[in-house]
C-alpha positions as a printed NumPy array, in Angstrom:
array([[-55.276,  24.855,  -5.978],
       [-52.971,  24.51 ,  -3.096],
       [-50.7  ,  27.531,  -2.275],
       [-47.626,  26.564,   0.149],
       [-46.22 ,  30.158,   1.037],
       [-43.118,  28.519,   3.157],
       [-41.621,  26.925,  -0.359],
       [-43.398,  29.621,  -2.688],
       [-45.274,  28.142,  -4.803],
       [-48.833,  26.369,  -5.688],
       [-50.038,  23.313,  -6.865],
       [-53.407,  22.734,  -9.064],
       [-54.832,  18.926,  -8.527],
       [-57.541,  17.657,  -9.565],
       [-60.525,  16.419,  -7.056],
       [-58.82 ,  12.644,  -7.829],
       [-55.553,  13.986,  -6.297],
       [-53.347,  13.513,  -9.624],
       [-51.754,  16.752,  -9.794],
       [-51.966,  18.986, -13.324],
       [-49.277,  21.752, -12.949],
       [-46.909,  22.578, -10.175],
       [-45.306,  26.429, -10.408],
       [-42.37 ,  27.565,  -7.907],
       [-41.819,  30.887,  -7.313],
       [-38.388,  32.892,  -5.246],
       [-35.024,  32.819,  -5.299],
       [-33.498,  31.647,  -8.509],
       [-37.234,  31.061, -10.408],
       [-38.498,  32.878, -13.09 ],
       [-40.117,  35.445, -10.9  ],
       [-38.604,  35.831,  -7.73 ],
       [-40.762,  36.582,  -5.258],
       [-40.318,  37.3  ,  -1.131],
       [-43.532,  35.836,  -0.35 ],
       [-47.145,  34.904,  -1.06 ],
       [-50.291,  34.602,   0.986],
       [-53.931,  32.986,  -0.537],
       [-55.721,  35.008,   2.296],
       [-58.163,  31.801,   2.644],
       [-58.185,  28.927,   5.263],
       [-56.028,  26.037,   4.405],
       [-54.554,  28.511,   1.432],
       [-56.533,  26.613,  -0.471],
       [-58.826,  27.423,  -3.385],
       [-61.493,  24.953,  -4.939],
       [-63.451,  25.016,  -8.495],
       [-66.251,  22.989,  -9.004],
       [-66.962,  21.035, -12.726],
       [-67.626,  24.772, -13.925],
       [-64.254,  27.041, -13.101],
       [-66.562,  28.456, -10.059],
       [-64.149,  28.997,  -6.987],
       [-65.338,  28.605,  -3.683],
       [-64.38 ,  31.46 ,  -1.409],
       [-67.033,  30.125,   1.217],
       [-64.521,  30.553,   3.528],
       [-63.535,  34.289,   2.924],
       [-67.139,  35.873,   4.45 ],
       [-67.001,  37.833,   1.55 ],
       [-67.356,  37.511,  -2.685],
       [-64.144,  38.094,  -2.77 ],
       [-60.593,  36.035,  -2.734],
       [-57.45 ,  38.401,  -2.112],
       [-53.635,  37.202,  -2.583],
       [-50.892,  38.842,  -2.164],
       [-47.45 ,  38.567,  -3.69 ],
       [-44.234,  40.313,  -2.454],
       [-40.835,  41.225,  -4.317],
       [-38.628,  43.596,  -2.634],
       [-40.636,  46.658,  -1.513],
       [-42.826,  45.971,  -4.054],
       [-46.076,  44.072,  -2.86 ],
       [-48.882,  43.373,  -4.819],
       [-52.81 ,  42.956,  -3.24 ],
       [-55.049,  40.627,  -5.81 ],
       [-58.654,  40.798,  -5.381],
       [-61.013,  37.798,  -7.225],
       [-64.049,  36.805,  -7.618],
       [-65.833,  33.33 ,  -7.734],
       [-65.88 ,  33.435, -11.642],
       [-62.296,  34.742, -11.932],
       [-62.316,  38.995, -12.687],
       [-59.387,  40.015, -10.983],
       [-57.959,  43.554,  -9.539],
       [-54.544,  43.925,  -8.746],
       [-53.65 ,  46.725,  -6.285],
       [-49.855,  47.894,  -5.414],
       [-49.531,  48.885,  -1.007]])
């Protein structure tokens, strides 16, 4: 899963390259967000064969994103198996 926060959006590929889903997000989308960040190197998350992410590169167990509309701006905190928490700043 590839997040690009310059154009809003994220990609999901598979480890062949062909790419399964593409969502855009911003100006004129269906939710229109300011910005995103995937708070890991490369924003870039991997799964191997069995949904497990790797968030090797976080130093902790956790994977955080964070989404932005207007003044409201949204913290999400996951784990390697997927269990979320969403916190508003």
């Amino acid at each position: 899963m590839d997040f690009d926060e310059n154009d809003k959006s994220y990609v999901v590929r598979l480890e062949s390259g062909d790419t399964l889903l593409v969502r855009r997000f911003g100006t004129g989308e269906d939710i229109p967000l300011d910005s995103l960040n995937l708070q890991l190197t490369g924003d870039t998350v991997a799964f191997n064969s069995r949904g497990v992410a790797d968030l090797s590169g976080t130093g902790s167990s956790l994977g955080v994103a964070s989404f932005a509309s207007g003044d409201a701006i949204y913290d999400v905190s996951f784990t390697v198996m997927g269990a979320s928490r969403v916190e508003s700043r």
